[in-house]
C-alpha positions as CSV (number, residue, x, y, z in Angstrom):
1,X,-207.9,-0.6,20.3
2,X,-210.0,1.2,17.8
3,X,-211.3,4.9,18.3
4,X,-215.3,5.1,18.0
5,X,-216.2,7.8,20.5
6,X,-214.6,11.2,20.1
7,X,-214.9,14.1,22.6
8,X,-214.0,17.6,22.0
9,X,-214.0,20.4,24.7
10,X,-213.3,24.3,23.2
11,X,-215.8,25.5,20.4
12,X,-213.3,27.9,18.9
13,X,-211.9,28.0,15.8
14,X,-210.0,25.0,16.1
15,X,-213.1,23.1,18.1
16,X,-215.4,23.9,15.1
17,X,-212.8,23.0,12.6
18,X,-211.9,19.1,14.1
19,X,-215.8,18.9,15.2
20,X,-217.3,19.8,11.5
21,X,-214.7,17.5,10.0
22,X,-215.0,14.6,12.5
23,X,-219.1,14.9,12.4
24,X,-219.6,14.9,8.4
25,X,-217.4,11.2,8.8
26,X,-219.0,9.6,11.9
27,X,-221.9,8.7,13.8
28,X,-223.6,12.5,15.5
29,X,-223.8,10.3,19.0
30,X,-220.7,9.8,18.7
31,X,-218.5,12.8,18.4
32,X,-219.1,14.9,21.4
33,X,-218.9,18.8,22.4
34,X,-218.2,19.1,26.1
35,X,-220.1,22.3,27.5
36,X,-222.1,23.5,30.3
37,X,-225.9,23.8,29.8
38,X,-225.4,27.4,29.2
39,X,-223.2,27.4,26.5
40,X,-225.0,24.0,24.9
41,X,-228.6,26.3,24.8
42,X,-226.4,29.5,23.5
43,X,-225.4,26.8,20.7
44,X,-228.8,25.3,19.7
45,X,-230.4,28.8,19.7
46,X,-227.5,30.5,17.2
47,X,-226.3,27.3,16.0
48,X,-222.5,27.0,15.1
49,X,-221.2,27.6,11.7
50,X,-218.7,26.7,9.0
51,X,-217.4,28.0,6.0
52,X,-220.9,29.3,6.1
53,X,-222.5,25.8,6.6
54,X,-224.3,25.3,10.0
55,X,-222.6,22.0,12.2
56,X,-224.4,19.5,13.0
57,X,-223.2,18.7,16.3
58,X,-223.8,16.5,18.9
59,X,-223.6,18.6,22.4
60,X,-223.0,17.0,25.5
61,X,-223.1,18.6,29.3
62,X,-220.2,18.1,31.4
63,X,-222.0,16.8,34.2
64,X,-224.1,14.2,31.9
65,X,-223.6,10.4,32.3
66,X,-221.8,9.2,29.6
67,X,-219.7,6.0,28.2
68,X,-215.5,7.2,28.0
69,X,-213.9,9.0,24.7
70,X,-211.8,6.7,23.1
71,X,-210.0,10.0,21.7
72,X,-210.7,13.0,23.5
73,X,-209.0,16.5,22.4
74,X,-208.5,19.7,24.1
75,X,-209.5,22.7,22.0
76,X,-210.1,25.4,24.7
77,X,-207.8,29.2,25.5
78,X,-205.3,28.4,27.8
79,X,-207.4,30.7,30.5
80,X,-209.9,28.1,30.6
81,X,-207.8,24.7,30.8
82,X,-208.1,24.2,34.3
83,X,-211.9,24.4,34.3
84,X,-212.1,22.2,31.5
85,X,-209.5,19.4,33.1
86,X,-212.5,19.3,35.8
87,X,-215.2,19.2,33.1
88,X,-214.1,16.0,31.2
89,X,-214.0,13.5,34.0
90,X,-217.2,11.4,32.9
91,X,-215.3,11.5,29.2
92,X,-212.1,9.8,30.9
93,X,-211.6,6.1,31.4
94,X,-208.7,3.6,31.5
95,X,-208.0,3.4,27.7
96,X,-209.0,7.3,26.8
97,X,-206.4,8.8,24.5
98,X,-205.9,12.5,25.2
99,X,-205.0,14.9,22.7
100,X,-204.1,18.4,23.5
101,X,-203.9,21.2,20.7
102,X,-203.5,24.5,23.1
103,X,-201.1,26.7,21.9
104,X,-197.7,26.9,24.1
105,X,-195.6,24.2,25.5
106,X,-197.5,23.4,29.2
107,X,-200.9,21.9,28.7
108,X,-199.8,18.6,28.2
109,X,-198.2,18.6,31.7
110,X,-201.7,19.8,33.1
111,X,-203.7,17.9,32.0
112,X,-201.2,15.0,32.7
113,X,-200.9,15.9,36.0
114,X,-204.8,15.2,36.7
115,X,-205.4,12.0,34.2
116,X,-201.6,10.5,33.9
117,X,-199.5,11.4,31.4
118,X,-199.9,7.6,29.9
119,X,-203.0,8.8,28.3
120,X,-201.3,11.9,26.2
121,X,-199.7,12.1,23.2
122,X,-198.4,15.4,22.5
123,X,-200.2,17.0,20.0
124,X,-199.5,20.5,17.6
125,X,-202.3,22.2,15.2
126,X,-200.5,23.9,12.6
127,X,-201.0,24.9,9.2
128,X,-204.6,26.2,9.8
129,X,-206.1,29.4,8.8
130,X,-209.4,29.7,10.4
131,X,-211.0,33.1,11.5
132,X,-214.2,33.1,14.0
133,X,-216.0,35.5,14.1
134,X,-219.1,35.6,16.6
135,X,-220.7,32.1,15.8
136,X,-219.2,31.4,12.4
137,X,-216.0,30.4,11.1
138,X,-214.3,30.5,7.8
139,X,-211.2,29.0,6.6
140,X,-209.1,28.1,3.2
141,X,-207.3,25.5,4.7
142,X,-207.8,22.6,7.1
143,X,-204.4,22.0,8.3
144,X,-203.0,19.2,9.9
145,X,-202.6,17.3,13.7
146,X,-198.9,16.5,14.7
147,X,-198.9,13.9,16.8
148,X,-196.1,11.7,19.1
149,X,-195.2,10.1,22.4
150,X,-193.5,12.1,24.6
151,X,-190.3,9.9,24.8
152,X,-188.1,10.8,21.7
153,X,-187.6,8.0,19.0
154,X,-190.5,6.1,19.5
155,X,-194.0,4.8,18.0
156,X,-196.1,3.6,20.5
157,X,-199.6,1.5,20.3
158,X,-201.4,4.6,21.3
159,X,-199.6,6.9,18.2
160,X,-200.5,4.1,15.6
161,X,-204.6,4.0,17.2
162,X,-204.7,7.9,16.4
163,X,-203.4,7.3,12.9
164,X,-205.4,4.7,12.0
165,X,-208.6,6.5,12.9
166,X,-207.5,9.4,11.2
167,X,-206.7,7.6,7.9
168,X,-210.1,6.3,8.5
169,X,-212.1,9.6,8.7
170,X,-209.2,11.2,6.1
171,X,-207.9,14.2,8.7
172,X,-204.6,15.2,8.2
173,X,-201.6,14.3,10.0
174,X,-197.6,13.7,10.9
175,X,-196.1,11.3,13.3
176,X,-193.0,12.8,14.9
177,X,-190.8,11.0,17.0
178,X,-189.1,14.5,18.6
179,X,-192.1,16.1,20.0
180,X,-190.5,18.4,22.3
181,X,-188.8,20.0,19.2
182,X,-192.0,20.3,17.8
183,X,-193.4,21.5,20.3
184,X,-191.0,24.3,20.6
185,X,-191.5,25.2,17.2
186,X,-195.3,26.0,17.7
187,X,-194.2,28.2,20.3
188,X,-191.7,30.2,18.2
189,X,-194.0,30.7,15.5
190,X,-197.0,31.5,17.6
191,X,-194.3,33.9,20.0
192,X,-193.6,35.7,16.2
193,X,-196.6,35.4,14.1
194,X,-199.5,36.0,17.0
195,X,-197.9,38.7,18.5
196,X,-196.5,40.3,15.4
197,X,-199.8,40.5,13.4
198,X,-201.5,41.6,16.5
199,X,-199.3,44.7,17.0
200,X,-199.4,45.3,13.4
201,X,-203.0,45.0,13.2
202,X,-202.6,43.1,10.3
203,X,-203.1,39.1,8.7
204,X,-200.8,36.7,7.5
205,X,-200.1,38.6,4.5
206,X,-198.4,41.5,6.6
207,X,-195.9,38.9,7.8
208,X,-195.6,37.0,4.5
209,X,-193.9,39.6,2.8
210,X,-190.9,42.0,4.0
211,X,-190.7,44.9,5.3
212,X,-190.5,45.6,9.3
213,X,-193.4,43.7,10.5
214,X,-191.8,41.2,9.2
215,X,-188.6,41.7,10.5
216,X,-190.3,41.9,13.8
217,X,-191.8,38.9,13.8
218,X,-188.1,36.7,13.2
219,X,-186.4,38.7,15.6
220,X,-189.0,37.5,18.3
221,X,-188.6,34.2,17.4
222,X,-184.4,33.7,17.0
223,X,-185.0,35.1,20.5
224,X,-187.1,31.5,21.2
225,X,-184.2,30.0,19.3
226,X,-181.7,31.4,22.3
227,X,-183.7,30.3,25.1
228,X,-184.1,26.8,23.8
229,X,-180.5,25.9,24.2
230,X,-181.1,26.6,27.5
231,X,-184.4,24.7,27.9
232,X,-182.9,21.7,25.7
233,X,-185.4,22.0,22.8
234,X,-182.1,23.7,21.0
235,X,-183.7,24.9,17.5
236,X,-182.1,26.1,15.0
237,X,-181.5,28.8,12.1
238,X,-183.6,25.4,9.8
239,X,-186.2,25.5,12.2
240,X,-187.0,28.9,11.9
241,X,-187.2,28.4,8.2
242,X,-189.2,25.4,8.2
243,X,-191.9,27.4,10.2
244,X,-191.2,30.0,8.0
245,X,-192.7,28.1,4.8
246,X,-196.0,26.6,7.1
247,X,-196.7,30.4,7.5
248,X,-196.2,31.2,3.6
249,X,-199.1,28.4,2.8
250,X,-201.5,30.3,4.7
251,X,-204.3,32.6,3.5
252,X,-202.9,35.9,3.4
253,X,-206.5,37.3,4.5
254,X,-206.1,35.3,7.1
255,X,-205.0,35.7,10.6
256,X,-204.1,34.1,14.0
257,X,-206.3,33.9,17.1
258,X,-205.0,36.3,19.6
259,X,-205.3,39.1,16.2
260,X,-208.7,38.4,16.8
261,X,-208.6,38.9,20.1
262,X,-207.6,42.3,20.6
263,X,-210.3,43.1,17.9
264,X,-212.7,41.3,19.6
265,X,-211.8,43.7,22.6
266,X,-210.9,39.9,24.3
267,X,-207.9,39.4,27.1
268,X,-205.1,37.3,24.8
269,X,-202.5,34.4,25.7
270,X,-199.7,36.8,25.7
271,X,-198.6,35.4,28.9
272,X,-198.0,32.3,26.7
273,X,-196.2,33.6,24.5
274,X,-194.2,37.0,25.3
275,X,-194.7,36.2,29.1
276,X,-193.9,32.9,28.8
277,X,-190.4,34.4,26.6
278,X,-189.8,37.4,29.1
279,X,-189.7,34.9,32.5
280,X,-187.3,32.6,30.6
281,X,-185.0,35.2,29.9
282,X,-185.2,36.5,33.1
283,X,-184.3,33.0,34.4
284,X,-181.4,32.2,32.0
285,X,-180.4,36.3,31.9
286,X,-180.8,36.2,27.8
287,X,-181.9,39.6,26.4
288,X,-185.4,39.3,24.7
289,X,-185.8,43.0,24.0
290,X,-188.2,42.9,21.1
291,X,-190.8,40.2,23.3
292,X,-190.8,42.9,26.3
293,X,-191.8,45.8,23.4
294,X,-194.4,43.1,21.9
295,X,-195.9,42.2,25.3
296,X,-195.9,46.1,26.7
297,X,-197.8,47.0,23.5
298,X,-200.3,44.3,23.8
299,X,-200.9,44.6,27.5
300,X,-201.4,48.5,27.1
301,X,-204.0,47.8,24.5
302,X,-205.7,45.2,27.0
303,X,-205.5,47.9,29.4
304,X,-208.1,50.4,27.7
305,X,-210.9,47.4,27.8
């Protein structure tokens, strides 16, 4: 099998970032934004931007007729998944590869659930440092796709189909055969950086350098570390530090999504991350005492809205 036909749903920062990359490579019919007409005519109007070039992309309604993805990747907030599991059915056929880079360790087994998990590879974003704002985005660096099967130790057809298109179209990427693991990193960086820099009202470079924020942010992840002996990711102390030094390459202007949320005056993924921590703990009776004071500060700041 050889991918031709991209589809993206999500316009965010990480939509805009594959979509711009993937359109200056390929054919405009054939890479894909999924919207609603709504959205689609907000888009033409305003048009899209990056790094302060417009996009040139190629928008396609949910309910419009259309031949299946070969590759199709889910770029939405978490609070919109399940509407957009619905709004990709004419993008899904029998061969469709599906590629999920939402933040947290559940969309996979949503999206699954609906389409069959024989169509997912499980799928991190890291190393990017984009920053939307309104209808433009910015970045310093591109990042890269990790990408596996979900059974440990093993590089299937589907794995090798993804790489070879994106050696083809020159997008960055690692294959890793421990996905869960990988997974579970994400999720402690995202559970210290987001909620950290948030708090803070800071970027990156708040969290690059010591002092408390800092501090803050490691303590909320070892407490991630405790909970995934329980949850058999089991990270470790080299983990941590491996996440560690993805966050030191990033632009130190920069700064994560749900920091641009609350400035935006948006509702975050805290329940991702802190809530996702706090019901864990609750579960397997750890202490995560510095994710409760993260996720009460957020939440009271969503609470004046």
């Amino acid at each position: 099998m050889e991918i031709n036909k991209v589809s993206i749903i999500g316009l965010g920062a990480l939509g805009i970032l594959f979509g711009n990359h993937f359109a200056k490579r390929m054919p405009t019919e054939d890479v894909r934004i999924i919207a609603d007409t709504k959205r689609i005519d907000k888009y033409k109007k305003e048009h899209v931007y990056c790094n302060g070039n417009p996009c040139n992309f190629h928008y396609v309604s949910s309910e419009e007729p259309c031949e299946p993805a070969d590759l199709l990747i889910f770029t939405v907030k978490y609070e919109g998944l399940h509407d957009a599991v619905q709004a990709v059915h004419r993008h899904v056929g029998k061969d469709t590869i599906i590629l999920s880079a939402l933040n947290g360790i559940t969309s996979e087994g949503i999206i699954g659930q609906v389409y069959g998990f024989d169509k997912i590879l499980y799928t991190v974003a890291q190393g990017m440092d984009a920053v939307k704002v309104g209808n433009k985005l910015t970045y310093d660096h591109l990042g890269m796709l990790c990408f596996g099967d979900q059974k440990p130790g093993m590089i299937s057809d589907k794995v090798k189909t993804v790489a070879a298109f994106f050696d083809k179209i020159d997008f960055p990427y690692e294959i890793d055969t421990d996905m869960n693991k990988r997974l579970w990193g994400k999720f402690m960086l995202n559970v210290g950086v987001n909620q950290t820099v948030a708090v803070y009202k800071s970027n990156y470079g708040e969290v690059q350098r010591d002092g408390e924020a800092r501090e803050t942010m490691i303590a909320a992840m070892r407490e991630v570390i405790s909970l995934s002996e329980y949850e058999r990711a089991n990270l470790t102390e080299a983990d941590l530090n491996y996440w560690l030094s993805v966050l030191a390459t990033l632009s130190p202007e920069g700064k994560p999504s749900m920091a641009q949320d609350l400035e935006a005056r948006r509702y975050s993924e805290v329940a991702l991350f802190a809530g996702a921590v706090l019901e864990m703990g609750t579960r397997h009776q750890v202490p995560t005492p510095i994710n409760k004071k993260l996720y009460d500060i957020i939440k009271s700041i969503e609470s004046t809205y």
